[in-house]
TORZA-864711 format. One record per residue: residue number from 1; residue in three letters; z, y, x of N, C-alpha, C in turn. Coordinates in steps of 0.2 Angstrom, whole numbers. Atoms other than C-alpha are relative to their C-alpha. Example, Ala and Ser with C-alpha at 12.3 -4.5 7.8 and 13.67 -1.06 7.14 Angstrom:
TORZA-864711
+-----+------+-------+-------+-------+-------+-------+-------+-------+-------+-------+
!  nr ! rest !  n_zz !  n_yy !  n_xx ! ca_zz ! ca_yy ! ca_xx !  c_zz !  c_yy !  c_xx !
+-----+------+-------+-------+-------+-------+-------+-------+-------+-------+-------+
!   1 !  ala !     0 !    -6 !     4 !    39 !   -22 !    62 !     0 !     6 !     4 !
!   2 !  ser !    -1 !    -6 !    -4 !    36 !    -5 !    68 !     3 !     5 !    -4 !
+-----+------+-------+-------+-------+-------+-------+-------+-------+-------+-------+
END
This chain:
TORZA-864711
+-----+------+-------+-------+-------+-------+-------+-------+-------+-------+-------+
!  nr ! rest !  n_zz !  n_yy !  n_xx ! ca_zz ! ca_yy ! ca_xx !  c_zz !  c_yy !  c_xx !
+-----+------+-------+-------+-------+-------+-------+-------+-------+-------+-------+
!   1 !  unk !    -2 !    -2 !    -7 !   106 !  1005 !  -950 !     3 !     7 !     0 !
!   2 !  unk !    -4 !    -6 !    -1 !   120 !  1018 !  -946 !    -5 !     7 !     4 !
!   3 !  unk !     5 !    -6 !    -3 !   111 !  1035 !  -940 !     6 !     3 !     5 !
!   4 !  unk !    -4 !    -3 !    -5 !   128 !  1039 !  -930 !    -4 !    -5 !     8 !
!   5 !  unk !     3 !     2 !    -7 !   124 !  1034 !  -911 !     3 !    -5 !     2 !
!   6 !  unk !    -4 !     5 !    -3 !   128 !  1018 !  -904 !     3 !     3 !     8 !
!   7 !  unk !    -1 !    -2 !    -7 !   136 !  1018 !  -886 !    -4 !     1 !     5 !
!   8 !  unk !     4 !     0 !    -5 !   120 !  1017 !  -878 !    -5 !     4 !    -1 !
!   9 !  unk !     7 !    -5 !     4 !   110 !  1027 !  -890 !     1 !     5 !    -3 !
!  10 !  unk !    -3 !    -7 !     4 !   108 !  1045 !  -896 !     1 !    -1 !    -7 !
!  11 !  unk !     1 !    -1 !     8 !   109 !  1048 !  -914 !    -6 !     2 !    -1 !
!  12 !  unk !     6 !    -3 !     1 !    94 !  1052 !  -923 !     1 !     7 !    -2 !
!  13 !  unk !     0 !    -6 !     0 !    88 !  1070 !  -923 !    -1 !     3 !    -7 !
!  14 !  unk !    -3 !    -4 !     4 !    91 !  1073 !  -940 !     7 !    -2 !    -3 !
!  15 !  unk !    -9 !     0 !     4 !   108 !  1067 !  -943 !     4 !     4 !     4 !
!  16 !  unk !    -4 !    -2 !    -1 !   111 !  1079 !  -932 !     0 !     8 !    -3 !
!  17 !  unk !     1 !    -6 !     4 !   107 !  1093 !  -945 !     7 !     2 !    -3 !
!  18 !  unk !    -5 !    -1 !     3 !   123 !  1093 !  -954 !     3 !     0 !     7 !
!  19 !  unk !    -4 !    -1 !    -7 !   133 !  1093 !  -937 !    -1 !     9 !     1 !
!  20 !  unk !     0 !    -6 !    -2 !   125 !  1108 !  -931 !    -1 !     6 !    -5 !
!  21 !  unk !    -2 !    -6 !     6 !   125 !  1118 !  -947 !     8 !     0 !    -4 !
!  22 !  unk !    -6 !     1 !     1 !   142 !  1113 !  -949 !     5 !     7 !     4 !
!  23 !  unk !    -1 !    -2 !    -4 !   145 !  1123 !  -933 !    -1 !     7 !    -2 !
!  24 !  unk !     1 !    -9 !     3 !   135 !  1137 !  -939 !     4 !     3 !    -5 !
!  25 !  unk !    -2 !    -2 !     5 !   143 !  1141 !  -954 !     9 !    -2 !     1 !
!  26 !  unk !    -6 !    -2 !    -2 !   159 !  1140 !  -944 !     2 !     4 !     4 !
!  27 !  unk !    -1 !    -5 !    -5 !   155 !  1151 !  -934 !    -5 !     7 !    -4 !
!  28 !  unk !     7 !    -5 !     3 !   142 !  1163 !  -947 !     0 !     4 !     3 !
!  29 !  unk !    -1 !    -6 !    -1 !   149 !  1179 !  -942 !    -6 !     2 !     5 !
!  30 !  unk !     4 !    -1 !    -6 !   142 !  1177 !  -926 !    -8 !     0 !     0 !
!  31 !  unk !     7 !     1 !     2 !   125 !  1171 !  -931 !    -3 !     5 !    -3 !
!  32 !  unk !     2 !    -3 !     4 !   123 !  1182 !  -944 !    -2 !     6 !     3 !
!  33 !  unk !     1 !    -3 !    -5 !   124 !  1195 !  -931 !    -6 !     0 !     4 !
!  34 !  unk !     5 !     2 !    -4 !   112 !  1187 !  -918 !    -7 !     1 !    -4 !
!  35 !  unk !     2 !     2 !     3 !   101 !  1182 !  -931 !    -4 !     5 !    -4 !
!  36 !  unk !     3 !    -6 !     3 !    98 !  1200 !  -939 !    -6 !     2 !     3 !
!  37 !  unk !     6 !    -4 !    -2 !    86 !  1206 !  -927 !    -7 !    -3 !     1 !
!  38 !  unk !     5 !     2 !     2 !    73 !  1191 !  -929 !    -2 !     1 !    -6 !
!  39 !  unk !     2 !     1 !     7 !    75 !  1190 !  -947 !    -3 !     6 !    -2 !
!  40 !  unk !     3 !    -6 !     2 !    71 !  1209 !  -949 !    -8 !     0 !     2 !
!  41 !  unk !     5 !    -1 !    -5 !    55 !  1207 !  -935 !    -5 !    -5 !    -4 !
!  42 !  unk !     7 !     5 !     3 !    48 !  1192 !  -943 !     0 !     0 !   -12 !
!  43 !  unk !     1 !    -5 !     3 !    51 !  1201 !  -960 !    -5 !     4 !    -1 !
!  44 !  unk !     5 !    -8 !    -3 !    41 !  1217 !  -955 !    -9 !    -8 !     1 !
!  45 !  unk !     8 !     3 !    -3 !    27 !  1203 !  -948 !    -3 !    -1 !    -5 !
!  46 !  unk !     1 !     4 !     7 !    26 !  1193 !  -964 !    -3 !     4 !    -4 !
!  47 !  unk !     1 !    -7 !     5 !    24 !  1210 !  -975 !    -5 !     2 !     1 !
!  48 !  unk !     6 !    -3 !     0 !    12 !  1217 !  -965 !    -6 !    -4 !     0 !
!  49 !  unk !     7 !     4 !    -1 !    -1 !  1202 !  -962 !     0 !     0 !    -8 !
!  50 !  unk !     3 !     1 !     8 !     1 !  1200 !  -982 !    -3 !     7 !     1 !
!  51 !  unk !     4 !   -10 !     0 !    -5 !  1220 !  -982 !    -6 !     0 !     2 !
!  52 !  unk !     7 !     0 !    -7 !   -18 !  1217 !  -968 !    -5 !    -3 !    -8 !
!  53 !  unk !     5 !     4 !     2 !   -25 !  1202 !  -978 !     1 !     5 !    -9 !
!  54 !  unk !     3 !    -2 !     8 !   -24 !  1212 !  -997 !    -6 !     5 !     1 !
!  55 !  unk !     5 !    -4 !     0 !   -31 !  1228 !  -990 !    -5 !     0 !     3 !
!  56 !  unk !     3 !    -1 !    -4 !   -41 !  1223 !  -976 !     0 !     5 !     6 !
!  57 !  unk !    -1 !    -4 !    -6 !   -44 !  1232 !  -960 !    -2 !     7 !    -1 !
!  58 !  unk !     2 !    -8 !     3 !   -43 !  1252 !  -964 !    -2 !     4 !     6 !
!  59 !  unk !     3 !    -6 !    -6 !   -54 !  1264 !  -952 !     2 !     5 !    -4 !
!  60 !  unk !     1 !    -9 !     2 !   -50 !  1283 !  -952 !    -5 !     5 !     4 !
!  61 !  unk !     8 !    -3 !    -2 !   -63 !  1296 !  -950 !     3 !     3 !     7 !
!  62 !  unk !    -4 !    -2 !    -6 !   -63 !  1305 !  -933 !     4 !     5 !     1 !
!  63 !  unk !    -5 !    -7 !    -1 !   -51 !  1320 !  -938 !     4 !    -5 !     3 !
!  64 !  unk !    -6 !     6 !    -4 !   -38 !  1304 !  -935 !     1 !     2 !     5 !
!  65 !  unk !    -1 !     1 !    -6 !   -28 !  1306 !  -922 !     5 !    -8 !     2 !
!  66 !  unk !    -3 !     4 !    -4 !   -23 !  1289 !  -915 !     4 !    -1 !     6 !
!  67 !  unk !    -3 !     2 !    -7 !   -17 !  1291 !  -898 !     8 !     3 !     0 !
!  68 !  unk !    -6 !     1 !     0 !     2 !  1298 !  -902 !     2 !    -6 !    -5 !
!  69 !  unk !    -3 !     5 !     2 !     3 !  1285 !  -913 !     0 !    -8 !     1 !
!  70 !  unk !     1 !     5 !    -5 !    -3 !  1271 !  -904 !     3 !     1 !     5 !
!  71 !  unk !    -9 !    -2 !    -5 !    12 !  1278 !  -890 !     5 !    -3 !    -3 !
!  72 !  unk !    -9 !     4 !     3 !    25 !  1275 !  -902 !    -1 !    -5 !    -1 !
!  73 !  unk !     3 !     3 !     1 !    18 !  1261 !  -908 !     2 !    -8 !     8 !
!  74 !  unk !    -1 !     7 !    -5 !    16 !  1252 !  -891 !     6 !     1 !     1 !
!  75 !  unk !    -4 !    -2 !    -4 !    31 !  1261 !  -885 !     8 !    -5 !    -3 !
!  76 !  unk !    -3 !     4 !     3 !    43 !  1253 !  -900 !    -1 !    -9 !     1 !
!  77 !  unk !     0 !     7 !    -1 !    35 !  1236 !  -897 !     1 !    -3 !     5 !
!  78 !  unk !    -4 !     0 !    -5 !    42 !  1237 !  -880 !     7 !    -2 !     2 !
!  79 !  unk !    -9 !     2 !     2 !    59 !  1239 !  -885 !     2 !    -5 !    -5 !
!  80 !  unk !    -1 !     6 !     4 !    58 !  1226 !  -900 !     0 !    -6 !     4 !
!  81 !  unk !    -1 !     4 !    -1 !    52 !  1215 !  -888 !     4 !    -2 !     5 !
!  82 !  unk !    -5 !     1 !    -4 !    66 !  1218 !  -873 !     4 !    -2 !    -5 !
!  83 !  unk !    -7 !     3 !     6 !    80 !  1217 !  -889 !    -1 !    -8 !    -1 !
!  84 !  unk !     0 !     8 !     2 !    73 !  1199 !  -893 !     0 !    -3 !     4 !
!  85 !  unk !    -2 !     4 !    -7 !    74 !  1193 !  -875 !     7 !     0 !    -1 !
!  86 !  unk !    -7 !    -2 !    -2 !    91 !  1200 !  -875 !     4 !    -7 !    -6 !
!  87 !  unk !    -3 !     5 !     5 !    95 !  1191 !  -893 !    -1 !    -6 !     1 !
!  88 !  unk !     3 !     7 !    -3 !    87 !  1176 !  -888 !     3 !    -3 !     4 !
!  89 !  unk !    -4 !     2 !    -4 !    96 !  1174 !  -872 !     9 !    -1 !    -3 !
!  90 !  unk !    -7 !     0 !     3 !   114 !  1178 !  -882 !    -2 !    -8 !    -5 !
!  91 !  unk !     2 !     6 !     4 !   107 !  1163 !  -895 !     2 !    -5 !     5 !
!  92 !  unk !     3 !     6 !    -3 !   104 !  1152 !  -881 !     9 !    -1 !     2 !
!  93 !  unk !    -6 !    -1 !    -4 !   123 !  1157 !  -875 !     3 !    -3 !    -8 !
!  94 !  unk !    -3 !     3 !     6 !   130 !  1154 !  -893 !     1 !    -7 !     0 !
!  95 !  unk !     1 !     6 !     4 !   124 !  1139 !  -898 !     2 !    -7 !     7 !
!  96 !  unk !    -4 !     3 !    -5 !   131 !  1132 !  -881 !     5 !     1 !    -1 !
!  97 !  unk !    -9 !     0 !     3 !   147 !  1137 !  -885 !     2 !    -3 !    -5 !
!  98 !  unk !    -3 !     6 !     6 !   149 !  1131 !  -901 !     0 !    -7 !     0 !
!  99 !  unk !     1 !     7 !    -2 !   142 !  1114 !  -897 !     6 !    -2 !     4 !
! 100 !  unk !    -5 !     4 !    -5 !   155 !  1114 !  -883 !     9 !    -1 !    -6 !
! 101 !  unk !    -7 !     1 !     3 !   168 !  1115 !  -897 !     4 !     8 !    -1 !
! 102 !  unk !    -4 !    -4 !     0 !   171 !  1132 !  -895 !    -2 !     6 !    -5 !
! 103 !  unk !     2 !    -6 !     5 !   172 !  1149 !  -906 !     1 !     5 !     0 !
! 104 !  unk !     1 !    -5 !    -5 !   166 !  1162 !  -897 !     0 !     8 !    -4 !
! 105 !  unk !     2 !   -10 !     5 !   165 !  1183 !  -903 !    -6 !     1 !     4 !
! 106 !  unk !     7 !    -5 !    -3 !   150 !  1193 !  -898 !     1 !     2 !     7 !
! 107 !  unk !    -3 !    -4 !    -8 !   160 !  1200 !  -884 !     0 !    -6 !     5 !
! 108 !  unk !    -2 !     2 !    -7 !   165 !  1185 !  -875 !   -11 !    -4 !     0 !
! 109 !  unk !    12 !     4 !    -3 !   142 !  1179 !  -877 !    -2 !     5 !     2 !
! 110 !  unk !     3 !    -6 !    -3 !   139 !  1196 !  -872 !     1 !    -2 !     9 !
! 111 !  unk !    -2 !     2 !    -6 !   150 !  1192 !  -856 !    -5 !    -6 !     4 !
! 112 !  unk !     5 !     4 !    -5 !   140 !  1177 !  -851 !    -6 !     0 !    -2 !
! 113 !  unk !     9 !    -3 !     3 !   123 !  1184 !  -857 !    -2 !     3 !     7 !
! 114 !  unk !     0 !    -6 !    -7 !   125 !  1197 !  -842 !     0 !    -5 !     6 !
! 115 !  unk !    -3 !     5 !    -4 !   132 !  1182 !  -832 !    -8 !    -3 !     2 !
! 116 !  unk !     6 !     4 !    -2 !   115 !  1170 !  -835 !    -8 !     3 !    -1 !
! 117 !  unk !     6 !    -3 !     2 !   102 !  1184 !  -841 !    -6 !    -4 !     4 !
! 118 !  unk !     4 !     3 !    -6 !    92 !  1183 !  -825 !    -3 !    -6 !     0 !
! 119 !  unk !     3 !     7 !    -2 !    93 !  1166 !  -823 !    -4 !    -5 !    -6 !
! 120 !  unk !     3 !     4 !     7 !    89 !  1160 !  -841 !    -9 !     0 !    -2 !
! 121 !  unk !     8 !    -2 !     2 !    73 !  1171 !  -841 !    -4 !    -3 !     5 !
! 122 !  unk !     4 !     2 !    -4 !    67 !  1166 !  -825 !     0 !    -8 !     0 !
! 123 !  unk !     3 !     6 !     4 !    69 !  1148 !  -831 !    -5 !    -2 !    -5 !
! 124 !  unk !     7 !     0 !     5 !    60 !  1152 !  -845 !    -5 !    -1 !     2 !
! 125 !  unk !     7 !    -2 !    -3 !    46 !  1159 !  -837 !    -2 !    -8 !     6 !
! 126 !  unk !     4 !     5 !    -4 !    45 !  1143 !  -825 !    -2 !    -5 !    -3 !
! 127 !  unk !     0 !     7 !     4 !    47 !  1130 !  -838 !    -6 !     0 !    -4 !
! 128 !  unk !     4 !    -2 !     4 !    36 !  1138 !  -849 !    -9 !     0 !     1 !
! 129 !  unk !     6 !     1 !    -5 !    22 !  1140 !  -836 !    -2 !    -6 !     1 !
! 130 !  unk !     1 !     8 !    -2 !    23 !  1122 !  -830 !    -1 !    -3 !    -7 !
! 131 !  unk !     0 !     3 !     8 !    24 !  1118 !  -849 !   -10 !     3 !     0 !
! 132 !  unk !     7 !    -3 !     1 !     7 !  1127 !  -851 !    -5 !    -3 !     4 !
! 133 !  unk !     7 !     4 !    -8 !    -4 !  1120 !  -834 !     0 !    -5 !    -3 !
! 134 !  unk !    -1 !     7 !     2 !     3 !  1103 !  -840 !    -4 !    -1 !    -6 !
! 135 !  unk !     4 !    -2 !     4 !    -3 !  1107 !  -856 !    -9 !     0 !     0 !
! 136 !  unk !     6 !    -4 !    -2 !   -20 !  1115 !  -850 !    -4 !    -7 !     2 !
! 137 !  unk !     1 !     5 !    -5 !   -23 !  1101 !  -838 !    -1 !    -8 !    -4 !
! 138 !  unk !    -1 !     6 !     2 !   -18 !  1087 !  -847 !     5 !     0 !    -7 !
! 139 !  unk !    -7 !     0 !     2 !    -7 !  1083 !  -863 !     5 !    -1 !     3 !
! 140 !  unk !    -6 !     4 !    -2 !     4 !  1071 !  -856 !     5 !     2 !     6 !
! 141 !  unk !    -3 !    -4 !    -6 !     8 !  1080 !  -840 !     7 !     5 !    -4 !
! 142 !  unk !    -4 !    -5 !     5 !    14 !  1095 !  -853 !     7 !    -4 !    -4 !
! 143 !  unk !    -5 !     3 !     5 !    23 !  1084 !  -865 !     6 !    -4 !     6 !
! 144 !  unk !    -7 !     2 !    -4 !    34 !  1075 !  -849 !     2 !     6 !     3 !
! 145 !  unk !    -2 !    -7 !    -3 !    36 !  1093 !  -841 !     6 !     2 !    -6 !
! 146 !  unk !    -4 !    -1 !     3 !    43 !  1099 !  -858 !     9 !    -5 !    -3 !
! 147 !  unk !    -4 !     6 !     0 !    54 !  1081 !  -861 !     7 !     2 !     6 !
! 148 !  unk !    -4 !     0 !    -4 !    62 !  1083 !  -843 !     4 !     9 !     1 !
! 149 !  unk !    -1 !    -6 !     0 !    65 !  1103 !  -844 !     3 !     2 !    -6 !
! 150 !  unk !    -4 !    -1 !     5 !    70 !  1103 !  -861 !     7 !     4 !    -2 !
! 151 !  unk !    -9 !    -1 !     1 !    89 !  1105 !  -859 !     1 !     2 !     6 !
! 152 !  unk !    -2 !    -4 !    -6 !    89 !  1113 !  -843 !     6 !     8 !    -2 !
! 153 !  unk !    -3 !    -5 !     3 !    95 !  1131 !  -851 !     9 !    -2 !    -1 !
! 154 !  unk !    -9 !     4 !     0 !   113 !  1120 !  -856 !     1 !    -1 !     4 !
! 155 !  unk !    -2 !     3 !    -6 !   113 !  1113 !  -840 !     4 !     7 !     5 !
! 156 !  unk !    -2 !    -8 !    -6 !   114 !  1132 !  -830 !     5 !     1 !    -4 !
! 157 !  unk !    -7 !    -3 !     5 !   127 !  1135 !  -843 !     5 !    -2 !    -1 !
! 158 !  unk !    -5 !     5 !     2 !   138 !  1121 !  -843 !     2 !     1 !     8 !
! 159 !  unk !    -3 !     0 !    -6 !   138 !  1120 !  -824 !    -1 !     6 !     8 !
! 160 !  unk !     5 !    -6 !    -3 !   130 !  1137 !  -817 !    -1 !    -3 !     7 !
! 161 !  unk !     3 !     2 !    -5 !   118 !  1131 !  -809 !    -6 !     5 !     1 !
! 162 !  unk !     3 !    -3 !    -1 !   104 !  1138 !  -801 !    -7 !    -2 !    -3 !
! 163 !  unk !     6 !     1 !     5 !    86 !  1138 !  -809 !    -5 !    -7 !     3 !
! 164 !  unk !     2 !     6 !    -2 !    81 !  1124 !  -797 !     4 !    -7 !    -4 !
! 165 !  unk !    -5 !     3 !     0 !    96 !  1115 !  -798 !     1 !    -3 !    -8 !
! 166 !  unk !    -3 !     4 !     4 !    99 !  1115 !  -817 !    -7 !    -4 !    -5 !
! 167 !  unk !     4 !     6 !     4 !    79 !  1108 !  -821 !     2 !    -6 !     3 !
! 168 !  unk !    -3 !     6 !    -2 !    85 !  1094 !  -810 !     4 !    -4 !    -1 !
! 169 !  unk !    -4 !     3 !     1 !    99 !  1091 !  -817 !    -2 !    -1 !    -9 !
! 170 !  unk !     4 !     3 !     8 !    89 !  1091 !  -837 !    -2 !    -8 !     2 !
! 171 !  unk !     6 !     6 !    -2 !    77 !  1079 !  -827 !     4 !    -6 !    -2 !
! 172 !  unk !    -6 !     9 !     1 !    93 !  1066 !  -824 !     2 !    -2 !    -5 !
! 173 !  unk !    -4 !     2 !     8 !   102 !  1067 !  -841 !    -5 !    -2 !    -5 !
! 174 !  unk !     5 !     0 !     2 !    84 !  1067 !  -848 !    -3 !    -8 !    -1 !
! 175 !  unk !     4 !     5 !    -3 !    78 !  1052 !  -840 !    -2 !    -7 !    -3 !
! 176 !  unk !     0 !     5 !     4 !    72 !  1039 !  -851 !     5 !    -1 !    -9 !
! 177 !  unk !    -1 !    -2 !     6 !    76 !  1047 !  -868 !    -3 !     7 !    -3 !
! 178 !  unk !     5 !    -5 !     1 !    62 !  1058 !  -869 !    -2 !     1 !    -8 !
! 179 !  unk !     1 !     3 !     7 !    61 !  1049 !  -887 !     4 !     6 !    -4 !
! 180 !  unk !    -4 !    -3 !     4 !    77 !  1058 !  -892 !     0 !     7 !     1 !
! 181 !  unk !     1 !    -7 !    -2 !    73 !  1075 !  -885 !    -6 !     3 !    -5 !
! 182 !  unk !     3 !    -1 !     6 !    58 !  1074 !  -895 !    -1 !     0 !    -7 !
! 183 !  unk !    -1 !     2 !     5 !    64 !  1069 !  -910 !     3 !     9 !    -2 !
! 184 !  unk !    -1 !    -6 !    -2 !    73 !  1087 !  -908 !    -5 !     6 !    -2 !
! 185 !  unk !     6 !    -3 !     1 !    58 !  1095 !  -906 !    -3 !    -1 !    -5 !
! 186 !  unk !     3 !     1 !     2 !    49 !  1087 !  -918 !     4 !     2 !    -9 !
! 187 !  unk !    -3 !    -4 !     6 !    62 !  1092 !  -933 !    -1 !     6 !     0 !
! 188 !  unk !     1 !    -9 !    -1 !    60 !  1109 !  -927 !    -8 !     5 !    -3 !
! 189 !  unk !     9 !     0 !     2 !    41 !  1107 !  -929 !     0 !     0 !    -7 !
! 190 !  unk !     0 !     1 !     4 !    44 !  1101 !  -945 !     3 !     8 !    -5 !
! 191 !  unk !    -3 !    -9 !     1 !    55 !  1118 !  -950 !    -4 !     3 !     0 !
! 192 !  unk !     4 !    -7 !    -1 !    44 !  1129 !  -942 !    -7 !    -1 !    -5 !
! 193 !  unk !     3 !    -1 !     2 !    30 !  1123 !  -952 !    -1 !     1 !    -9 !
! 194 !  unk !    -3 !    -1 !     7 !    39 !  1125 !  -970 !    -1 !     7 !     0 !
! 195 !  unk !     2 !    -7 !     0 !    36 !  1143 !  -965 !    -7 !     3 !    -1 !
! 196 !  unk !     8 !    -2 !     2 !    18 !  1144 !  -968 !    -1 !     0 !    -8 !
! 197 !  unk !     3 !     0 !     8 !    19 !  1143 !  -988 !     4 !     6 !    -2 !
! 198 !  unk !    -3 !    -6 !     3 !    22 !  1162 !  -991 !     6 !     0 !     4 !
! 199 !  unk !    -6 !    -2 !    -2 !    37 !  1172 !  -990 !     5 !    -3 !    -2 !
! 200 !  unk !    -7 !     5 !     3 !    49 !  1159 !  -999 !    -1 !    -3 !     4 !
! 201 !  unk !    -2 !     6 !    -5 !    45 !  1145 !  -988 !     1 !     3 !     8 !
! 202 !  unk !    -3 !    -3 !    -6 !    47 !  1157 !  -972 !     7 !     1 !    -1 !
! 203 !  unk !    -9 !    -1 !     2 !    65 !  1162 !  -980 !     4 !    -6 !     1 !
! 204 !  unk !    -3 !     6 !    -2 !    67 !  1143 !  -981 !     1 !    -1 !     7 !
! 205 !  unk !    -2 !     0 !    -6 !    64 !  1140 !  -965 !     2 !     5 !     6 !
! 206 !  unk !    -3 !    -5 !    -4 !    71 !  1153 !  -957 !     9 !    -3 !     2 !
! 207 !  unk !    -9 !     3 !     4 !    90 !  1147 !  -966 !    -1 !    -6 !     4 !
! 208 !  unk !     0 !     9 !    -1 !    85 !  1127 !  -961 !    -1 !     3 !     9 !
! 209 !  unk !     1 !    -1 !    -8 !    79 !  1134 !  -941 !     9 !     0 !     3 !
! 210 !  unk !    -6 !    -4 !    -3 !    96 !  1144 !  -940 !     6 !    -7 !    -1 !
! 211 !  unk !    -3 !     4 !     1 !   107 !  1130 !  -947 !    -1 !    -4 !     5 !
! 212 !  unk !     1 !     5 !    -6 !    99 !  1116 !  -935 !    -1 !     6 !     7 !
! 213 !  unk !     1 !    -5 !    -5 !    99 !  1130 !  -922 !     6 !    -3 !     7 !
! 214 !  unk !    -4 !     6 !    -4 !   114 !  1119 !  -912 !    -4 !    -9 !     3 !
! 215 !  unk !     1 !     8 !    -2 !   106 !  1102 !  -912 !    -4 !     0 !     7 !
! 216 !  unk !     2 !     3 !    -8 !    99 !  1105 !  -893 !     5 !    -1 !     4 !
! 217 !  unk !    -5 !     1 !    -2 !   114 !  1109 !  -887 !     4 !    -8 !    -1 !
! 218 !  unk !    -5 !     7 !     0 !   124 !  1094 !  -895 !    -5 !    -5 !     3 !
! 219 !  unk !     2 !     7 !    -4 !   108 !  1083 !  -887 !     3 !     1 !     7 !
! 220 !  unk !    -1 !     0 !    -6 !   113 !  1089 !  -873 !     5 !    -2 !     3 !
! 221 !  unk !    -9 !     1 !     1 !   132 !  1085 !  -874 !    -2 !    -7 !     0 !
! 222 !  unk !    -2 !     7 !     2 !   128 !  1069 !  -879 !    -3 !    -5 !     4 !
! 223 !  unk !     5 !     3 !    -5 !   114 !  1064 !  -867 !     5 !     0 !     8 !
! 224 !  unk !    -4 !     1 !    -4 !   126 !  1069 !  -854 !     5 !    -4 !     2 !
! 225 !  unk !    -4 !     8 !     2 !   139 !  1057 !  -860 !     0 !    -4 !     4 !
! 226 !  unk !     3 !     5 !    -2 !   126 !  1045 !  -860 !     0 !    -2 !     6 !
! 227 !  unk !     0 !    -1 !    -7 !   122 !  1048 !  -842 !     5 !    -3 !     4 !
! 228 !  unk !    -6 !     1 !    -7 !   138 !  1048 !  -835 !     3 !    -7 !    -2 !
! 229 !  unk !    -1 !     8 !     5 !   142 !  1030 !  -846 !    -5 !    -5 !     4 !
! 230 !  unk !     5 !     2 !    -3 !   126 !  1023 !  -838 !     1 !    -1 !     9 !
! 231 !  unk !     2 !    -1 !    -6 !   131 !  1026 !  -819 !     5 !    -6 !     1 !
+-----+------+-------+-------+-------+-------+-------+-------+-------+-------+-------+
END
């Protein structure tokens, strides 16, 4: 059986690994860029927990002064974590672009980063929330929350829409291929958990995340399609 997509069917979510690393690696530069400021952060993370767990938890006596370095400290972790909302949001702007066919510089993802900032995070935060209660509450509630909200981000981006407007508009493209959105997700799972054997297999899965790092967008493109084929 072909893994391309029939007319009524998405492709399976990993044939769309080579598509979306196809993209990437035609667009490196850009990535490479975006890309730096996780890979240093979960770097640093990686280094230190292996440290933690060789030394153990080190107490100093009470000449120690803790308290300006627990400032800097939390004060740095402040701004590492504004930077990565920021990179996060440009990612989220990239891998739109590209998927749309395009090939974009830093400058023109910076411009519509400023454009959907706002609105990306405060999607965030709603989807996330709802994703969590659902969770909390119940699996299943959780797992159709994340299904139908899934591809909303592409949606604000493709049609700027507003943060109601574009989970409503996930919801419809969404609607009965909840299969394909997970299949998605569940490659990613598979990715991200290759990064649990040391620093070599986080290396892999870093390169394998970044590479499939398009294939939501392209579902989204292709779901839309489908949609509008369907009516």
């Amino acid at each position: 059986m072909s893994n391309q997509a029939s007319d009524h069917q998405p492709e399976s979510a990993f044939s769309l690994f080579n598509k979306s690393a196809d993209l990437v690696k035609a667009n490196l530069n850009t990535f490479a860029i975006l890309y730096a400021l996780p890979f240093v952060l979960g770097l640093l993370s990686l280094s230190n927990n292996q440290e933690d767990r060789q030394n153990g938890v080190m107490w100093t006596n009470g000449t120690f002064k803790v308290g300006p370095l627990l400032g800097a400290a939390i004060s740095l972790s402040i701004l590492f974590a504004i930077l990565y909302v920021i990179v996060a949001i440009m990612m989220i702007v990239l891998e739109f672009k590209v998927a749309h066919g395009k090939t974009p510089t830093l400058g023109e993802v910076w411009q519509d980063t400023k454009k959907y900032a706002w609105r990306l995070l405060g999607l965030g935060i709603v989807v996330g929330v709802l994703s969590v209660v659902g969770l909390v509450l119940l699996i299943v509630p959780g797992v159709i929350v994340i299904s139908r909200y899934f591809l909303s981000p592409f949606a604000m981006i493709d049609k700027d829409l507003s943060i109601g407007e574009a989970m409503k508009d996930s919801e419809r493209i969404s609607r009965g291929r909840w299969g394909s959105i997970w299949g998605v997700i569940g490659v990613t799972i598979l990715i991200s958990i290759i990064g649990s054997f040391g620093i070599i297999g986080w290396g892999i899965s870093f390169v394998l995340a970044a590479l499939y790092s398009v294939a939501a967008p392209l579902r989204y493109f292709e779901l839309k399609k489908l949609a509008k084929a369907a009516k």
